[in-house]
C-alpha positions, -999 to 999 in steps of 0.1 A, spaced: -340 -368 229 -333 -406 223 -356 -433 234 -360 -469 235 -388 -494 227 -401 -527 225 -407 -545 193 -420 -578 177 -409 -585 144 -408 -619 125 -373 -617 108 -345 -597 104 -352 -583 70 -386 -567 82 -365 -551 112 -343 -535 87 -372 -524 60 -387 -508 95 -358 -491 102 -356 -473 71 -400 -465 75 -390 -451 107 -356 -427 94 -383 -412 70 -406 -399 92 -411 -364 98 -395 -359 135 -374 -389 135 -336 -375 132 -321 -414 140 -331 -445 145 -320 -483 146 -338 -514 149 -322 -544 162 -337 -578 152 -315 -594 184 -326 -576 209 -359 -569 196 -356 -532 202 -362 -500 185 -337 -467 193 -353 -435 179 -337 -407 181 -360 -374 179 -354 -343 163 -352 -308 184 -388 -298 194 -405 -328 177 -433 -345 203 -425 -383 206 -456 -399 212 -470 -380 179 -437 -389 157 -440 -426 172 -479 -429 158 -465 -421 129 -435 -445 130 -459 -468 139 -483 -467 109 -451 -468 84 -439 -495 99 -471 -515 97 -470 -505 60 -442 -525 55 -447 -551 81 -488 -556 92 -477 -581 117 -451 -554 136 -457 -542 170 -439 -513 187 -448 -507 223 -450 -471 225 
């Protein structure tokens, strides 16, 4: 299952460090962030629960970037 959601990031270089926070999280097969568009494309694994995987997403993210916001 793939899904799309709304971010705010400050620059480029955080999107990308988020990116990578998000492909390491348990649940998470894909995912790209794009600075432009301000979006986040996550791509689950099979049988994974997306609102659980995107809590976690979410906390790595904000370890890397405090100021990040997904809109799950």
């Amino acid at each position: 299952m793939k899904k799309s959601y709304k971010i705010e990031v400050d620059c480029a270089n955080c999107a990308n460090l988020m990116e990578g926070a998000a492909k390491g999280v348990e649940g998470v097969q894909d995912c790209v962030v794009n600075y432009m568009t301000l979006k986040m494309s996550v791509e689950f694994a099979d049988g994974a629960d997306p609102a659980d995987v995107m809590q976690k997403v979410s906390r790595a993210c904000k370890r890397i970037e405090p100021d990040c916001e997904i809109y799950i």
